[in-house]
C-alpha positions as a Markdown table, in Angstrom:
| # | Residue | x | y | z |
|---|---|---|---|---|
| 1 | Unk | 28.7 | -2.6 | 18.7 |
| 2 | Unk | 27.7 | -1.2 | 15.0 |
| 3 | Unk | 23.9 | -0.6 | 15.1 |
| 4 | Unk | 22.9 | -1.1 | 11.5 |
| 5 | Unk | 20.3 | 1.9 | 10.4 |
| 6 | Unk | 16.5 | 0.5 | 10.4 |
| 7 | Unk | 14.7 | -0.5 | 7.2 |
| 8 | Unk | 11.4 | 0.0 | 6.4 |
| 9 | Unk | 9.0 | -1.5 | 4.3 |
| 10 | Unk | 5.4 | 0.1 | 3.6 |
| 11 | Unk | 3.1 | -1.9 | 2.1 |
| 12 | Unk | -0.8 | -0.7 | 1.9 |
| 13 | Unk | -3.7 | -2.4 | 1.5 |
| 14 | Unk | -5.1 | 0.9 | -1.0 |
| 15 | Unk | -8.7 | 0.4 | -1.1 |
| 16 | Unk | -9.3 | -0.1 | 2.5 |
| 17 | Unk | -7.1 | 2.8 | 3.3 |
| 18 | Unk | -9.6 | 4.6 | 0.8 |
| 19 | Unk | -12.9 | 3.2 | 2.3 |
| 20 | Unk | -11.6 | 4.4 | 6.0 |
| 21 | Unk | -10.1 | 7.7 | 5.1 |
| 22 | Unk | -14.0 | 8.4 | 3.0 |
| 23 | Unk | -15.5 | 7.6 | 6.5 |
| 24 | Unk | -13.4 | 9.8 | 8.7 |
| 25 | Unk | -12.8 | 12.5 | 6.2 |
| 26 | Unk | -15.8 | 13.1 | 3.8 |
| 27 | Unk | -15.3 | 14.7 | 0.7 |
| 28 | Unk | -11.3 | 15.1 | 1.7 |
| 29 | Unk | -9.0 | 13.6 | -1.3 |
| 30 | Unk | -6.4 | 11.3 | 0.8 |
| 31 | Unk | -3.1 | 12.0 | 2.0 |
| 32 | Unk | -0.6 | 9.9 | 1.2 |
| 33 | Unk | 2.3 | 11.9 | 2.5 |
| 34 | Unk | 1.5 | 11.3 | 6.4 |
| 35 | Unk | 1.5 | 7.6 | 6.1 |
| 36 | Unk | 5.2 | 8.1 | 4.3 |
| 37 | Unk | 5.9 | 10.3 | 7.0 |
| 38 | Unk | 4.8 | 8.1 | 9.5 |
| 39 | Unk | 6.9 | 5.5 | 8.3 |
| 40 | Unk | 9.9 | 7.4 | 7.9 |
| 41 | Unk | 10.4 | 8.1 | 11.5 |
| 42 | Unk | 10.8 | 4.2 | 12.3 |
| 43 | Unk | 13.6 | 4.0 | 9.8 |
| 44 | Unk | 14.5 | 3.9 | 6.0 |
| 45 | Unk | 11.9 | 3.7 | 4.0 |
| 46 | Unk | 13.8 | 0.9 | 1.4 |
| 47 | Unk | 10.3 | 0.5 | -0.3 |
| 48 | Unk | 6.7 | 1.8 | -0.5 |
| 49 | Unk | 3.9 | -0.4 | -2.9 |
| 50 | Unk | 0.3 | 0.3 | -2.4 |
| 51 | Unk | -1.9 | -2.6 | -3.8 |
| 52 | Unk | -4.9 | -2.0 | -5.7 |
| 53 | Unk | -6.8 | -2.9 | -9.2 |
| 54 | Unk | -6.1 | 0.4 | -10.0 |
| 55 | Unk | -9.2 | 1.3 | -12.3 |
| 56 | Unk | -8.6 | 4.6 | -11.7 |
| 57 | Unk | -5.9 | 6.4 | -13.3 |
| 58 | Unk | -6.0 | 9.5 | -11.0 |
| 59 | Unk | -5.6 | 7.6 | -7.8 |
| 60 | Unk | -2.5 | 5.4 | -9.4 |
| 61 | Unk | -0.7 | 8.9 | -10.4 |
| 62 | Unk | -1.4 | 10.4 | -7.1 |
| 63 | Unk | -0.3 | 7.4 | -5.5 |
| 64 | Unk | 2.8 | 7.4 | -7.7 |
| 65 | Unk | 3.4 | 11.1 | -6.7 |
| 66 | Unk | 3.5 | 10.3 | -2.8 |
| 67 | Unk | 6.9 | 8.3 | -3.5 |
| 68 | Unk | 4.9 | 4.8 | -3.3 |
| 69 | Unk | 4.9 | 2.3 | -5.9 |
| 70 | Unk | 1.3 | 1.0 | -7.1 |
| 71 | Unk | 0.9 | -2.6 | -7.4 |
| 72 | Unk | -1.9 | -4.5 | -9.0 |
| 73 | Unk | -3.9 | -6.9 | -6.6 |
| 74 | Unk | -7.3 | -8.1 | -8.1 |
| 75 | Unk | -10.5 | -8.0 | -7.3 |
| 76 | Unk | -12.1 | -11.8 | -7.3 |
| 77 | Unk | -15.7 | -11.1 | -8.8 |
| 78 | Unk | -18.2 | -14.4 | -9.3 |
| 79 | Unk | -21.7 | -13.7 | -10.8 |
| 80 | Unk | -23.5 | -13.4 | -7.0 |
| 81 | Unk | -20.6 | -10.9 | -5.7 |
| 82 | Unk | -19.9 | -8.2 | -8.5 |
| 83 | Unk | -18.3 | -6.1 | -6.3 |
| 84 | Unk | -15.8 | -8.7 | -5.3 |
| 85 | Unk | -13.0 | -9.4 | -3.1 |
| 86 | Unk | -9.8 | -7.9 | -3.0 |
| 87 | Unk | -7.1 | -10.2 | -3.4 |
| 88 | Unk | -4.5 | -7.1 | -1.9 |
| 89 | Unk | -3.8 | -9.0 | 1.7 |
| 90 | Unk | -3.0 | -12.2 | 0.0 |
| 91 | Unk | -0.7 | -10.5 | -2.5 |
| 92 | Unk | 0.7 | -7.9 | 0.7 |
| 93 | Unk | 1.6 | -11.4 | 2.2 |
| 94 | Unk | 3.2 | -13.3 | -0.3 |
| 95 | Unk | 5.5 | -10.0 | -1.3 |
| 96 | Unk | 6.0 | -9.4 | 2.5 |
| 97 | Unk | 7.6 | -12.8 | 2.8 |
| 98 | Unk | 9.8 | -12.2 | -0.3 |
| 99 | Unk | 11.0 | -9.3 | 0.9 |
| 100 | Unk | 12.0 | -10.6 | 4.0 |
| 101 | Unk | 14.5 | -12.5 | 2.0 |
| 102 | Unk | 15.1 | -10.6 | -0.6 |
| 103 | Unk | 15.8 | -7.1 | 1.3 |
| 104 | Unk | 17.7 | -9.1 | 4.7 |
| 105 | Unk | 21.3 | -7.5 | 5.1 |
């Protein structure tokens, strides 16, 4: 039987990849490449996104330069929370479920 090649899909929640990779690796910029790497050995790699509200225009170029597509996810900010919550799961979700659809052979 024909054993169709495996597609991948990488999606990643950017900030908290940020906040860990600050905690393990002070003062180191982040690595994209290894996660793309990872995800290349369990298949294709059909698509890459990395969500974030982007307010930095460095971190959206080197994300961009890794081979991974940034997406916009908002922050939700109310007047007793400025620094907010990311709405980058909720958005990973409803794309992941699209995709599934979408992408199926």
């Amino acid at each position: 039987m024909f054993e169709h090649p495996r597609r991948v899909v990488l999606l990643i929640d950017y900030d908290n990849l940020q906040i860990c990779a600050s905690r393990d690796t002070p003062g180191r910029d982040l690595q994209l490449t290894p996660v793309v790497n990872l995800a290349q050995r369990y298949g294709t790699v059909v698509l890459a996104r990395a969500y974030a509200e982007w307010n930095l225009s460095t971190e959206r170029l080197a994300v961009y330069k890794a081979g991974i597509e940034p997406a916009f996810a908002p922050v939700l900010r109310t007047e007793s929370d400025r620094s907010g919550k990311s709405l980058a799961d909720t958005v990973m979700v409803a794309e992941g479920m699209d995709m599934l659809w979408t992408l199926q052979p």
